[in-house]
C-alpha positions in Angstrom: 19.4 22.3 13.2 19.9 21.3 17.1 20.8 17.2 16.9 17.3 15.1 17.8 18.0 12.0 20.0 17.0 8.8 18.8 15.1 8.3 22.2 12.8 10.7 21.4 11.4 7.7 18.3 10.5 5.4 21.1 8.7 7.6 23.6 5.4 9.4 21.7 5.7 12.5 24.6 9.1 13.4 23.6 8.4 13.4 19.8 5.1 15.5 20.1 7.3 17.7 21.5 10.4 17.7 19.6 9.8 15.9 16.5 8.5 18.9 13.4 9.5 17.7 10.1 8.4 20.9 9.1 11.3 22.9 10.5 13.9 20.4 8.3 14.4 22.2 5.0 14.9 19.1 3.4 13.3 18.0 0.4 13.1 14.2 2.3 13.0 13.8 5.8 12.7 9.7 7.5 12.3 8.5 10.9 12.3 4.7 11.8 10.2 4.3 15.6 8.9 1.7 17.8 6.3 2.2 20.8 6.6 -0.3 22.9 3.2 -0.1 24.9 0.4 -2.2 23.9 -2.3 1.1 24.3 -2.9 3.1 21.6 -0.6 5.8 21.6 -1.0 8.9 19.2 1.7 10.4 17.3 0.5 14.2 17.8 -2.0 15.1 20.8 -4.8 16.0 18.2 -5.7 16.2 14.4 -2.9 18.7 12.9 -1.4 19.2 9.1 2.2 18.9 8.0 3.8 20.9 5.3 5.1 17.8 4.1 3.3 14.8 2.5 3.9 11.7 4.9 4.4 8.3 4.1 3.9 5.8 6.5 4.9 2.4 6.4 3.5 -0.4 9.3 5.9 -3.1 10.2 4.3 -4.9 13.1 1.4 -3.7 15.6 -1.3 -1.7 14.5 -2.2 1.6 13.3 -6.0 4.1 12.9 -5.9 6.8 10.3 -8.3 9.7 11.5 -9.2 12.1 9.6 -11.7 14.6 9.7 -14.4 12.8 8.4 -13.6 9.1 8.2 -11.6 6.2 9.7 -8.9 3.9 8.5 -7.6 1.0 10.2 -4.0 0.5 9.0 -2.8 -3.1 9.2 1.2 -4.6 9.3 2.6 -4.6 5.9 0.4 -1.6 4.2 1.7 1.6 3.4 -0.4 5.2 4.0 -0.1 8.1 1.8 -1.2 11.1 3.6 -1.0 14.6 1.3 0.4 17.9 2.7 -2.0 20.1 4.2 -4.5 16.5 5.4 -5.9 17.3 8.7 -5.0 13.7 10.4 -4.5 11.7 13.4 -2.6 8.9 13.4 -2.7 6.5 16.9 -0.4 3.6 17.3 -0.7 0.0 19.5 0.6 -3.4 19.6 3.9 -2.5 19.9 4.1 -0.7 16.8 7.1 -0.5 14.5 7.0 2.2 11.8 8.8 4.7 9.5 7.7 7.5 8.3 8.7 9.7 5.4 7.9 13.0 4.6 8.3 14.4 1.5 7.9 18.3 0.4 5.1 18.2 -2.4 6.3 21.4 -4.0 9.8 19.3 -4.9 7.5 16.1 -5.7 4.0 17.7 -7.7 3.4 14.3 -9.4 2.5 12.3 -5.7 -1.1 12.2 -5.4 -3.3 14.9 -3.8 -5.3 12.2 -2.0 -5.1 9.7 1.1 -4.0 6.5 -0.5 -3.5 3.2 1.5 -1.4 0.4 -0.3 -0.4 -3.2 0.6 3.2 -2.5 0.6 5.2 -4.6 -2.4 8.7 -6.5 -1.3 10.1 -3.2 -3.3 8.6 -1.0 -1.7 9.4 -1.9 1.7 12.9 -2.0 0.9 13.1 1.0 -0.6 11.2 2.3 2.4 13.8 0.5 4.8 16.8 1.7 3.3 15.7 5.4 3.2 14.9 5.3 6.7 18.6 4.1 7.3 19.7 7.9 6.0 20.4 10.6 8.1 17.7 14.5 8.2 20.6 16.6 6.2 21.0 13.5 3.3 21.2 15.3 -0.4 18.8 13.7 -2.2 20.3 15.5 -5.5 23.2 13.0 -5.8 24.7 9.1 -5.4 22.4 6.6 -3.4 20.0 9.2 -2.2 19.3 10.5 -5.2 18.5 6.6 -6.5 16.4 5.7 -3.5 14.5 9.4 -4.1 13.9 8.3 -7.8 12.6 5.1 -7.0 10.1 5.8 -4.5 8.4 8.7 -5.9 8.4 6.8 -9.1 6.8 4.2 -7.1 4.7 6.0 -5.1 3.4 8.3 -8.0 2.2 4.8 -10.1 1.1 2.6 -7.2 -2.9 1.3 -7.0 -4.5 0.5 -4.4 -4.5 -3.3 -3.9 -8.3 -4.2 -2.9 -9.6 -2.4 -5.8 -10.6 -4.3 -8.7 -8.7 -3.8 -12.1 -10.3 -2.1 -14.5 -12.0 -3.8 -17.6 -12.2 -2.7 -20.9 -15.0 -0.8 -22.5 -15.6 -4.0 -25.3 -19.0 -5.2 -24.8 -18.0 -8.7 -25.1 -15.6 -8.5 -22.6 -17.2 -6.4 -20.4 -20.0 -8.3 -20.6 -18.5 -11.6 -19.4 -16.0 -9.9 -16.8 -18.6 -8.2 -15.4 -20.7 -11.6 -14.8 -17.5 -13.3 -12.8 -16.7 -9.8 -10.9 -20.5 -10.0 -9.9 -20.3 -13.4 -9.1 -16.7 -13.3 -7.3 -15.5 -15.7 -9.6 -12.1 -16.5 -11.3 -12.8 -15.6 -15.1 -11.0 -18.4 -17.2 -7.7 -19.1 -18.6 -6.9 -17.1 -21.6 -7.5 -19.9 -23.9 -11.1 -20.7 -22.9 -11.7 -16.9 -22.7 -11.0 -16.2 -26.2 -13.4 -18.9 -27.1 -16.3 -17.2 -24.9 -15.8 -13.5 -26.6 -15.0 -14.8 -29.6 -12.0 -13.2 -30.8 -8.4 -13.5 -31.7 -5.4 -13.9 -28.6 -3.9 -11.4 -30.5 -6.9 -9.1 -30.5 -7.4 -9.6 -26.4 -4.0 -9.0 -26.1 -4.0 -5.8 -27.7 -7.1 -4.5 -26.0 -6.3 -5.5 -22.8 -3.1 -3.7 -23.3 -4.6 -0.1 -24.7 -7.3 -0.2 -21.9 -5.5 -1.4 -18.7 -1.9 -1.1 -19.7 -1.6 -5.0 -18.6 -2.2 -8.3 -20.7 -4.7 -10.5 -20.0 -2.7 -12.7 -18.1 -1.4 -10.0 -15.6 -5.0 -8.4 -15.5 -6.2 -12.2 -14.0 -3.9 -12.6 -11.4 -4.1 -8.7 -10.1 -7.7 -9.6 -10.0 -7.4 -12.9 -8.5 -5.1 -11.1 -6.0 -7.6 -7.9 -5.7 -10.6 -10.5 -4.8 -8.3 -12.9 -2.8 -8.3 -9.8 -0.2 -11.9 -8.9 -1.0 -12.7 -12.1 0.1 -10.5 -12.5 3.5 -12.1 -9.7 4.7 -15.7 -10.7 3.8 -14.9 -13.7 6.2 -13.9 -16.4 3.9 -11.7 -19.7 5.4 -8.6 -19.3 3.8 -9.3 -23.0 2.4 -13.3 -21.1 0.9 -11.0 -18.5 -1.0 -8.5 -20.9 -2.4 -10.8 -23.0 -3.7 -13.0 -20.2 -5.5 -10.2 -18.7 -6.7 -9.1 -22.4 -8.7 -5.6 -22.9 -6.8 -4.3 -26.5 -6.5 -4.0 -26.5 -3.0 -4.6 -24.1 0.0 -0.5 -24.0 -0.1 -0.4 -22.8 -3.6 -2.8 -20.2 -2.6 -0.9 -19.0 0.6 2.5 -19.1 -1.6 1.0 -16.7 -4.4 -0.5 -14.1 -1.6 2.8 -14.3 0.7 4.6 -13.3 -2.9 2.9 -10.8 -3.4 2.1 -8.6 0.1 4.9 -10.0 1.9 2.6 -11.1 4.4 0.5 -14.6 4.4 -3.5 -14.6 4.2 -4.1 -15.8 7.9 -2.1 -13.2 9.4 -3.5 -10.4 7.0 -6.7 -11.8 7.9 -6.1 -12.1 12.0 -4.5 -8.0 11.9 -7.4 -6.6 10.0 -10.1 -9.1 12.4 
């Protein structure tokens, strides 16, 4: 394979025209790029397909997903799953930084068949980050390729989608009472005044929690409290609204537990996705 210049990741003319992931046989194959102009800038000239899955991860600027029938607006610090064979578009502005990593599905079966959009964990973006650091004719079979590989697809074949709500189990009594909150937007209570509501055992939450969302009760609050943190930002809620709804000491407890989480703190989520 002729040697691509690095130029050709800053300028979106030269890597229409000499950018094909397609044409690399390998099994993995990243690019790290930054458009410096503040238009929107396209990374193909019209709706196409790759061979390859791509991966997508948004440092800075901003990014549309469009696809044949719908839209996406792709904000800093979210990830975008695109499936071989997707007819897609995918423009650029705001001085965009980004990688990309595609990924032959025929190697990798278990990623999903689907567009998926993530809010990209601190893991993630590492893993993301260091990948992109390797070179088109890496082996992925052995050493720290094979590692990062291993990672990523397990990562990427697991990963949910951030603004959707958890699951609840199929219990009556606890469906029943989550179902009230999620209708309400509300925090459902601690664990111990829960298990006074439904009227059962820790243990026995614990345990069905467990079998029907693979997460104790505990963990299924605060992925919920997360999932309706962003649910909330982007109905419009004042940052000081959602951390008060959402029972946090203080709007600086409440910025603290998103910035853990998405790597990325509520008011700029909120500004990049205004």
């Amino acid at each position: 394979m002729a040697k691509i210049s690095k130029q050709i990741f800053n300028n979106p003319e030269l890597l229409n025209e000499y950018f094909d992931p397609d044409t690399i046989t390998a099994c993995i194959v990243p690019i790290r790029a930054k458009f410096i102009s503040k238009d929107s800038r396209s990374l193909r000239d019209k709706i196409h397909t790759h061979q390859k899955g791509m991966l997508i991860s948004l440092n800075s600027g901003m990014a549309k997903l469009i696809l044949t029938d719908t839209t996406y607006d792709i904000l800093a610090n979210q990830i975008v799953w695109v499936p071989a064979g997707t007819p897609h578009e995918v423009t650029l502005k705001n001085e965009a930084e980004f990688r990309a990593i595609y990924i032959d599905q025929e190697i990798f079966p278990q990623l999903p068949k689907e567009v998926k959009i993530y809010n990209a964990t601190s893991l993630m973006h590492e893993i993301i980050e260091s990948i992109c650091d390797m070179s088109f004719n890496s082996n992925w079979n052995v050493g720290i390729e094979y590692h990062l590989q291993s990672i990523l697809i397990k990562n990427l074949s697991s990963i949910i989608k951030e603004n959707k709500l958890p699951e609840i189990p199929h219990d009556y009594r606890v469906n029943n009472i989550l179902s009230s909150f999620i209708k309400k937007e509300l925090l459902p209570p601690k664990l111990n005044k829960f298990i006074t509501i439904v009227g059962a055992s820790e243990r026995t939450i614990h345990r069905l929690f467990i079998k029907e969302t693979g997460m104790n009760y505990q963990q299924w609050r605060q992925k919920y409290r997360l999932t309706l943190s962003i649910n909330l930002l982007l109905s419009g809620k004042k940052i000081t609204e959602v951390a008060y709804i959402l029972d946090f000491s203080s709007t600086s407890a409440f910025i603290s537990f998103f910035r853990e989480r998405l790597n990325i703190t509520p008011s700029r989520y909120k500004k990049l996705n205004s």
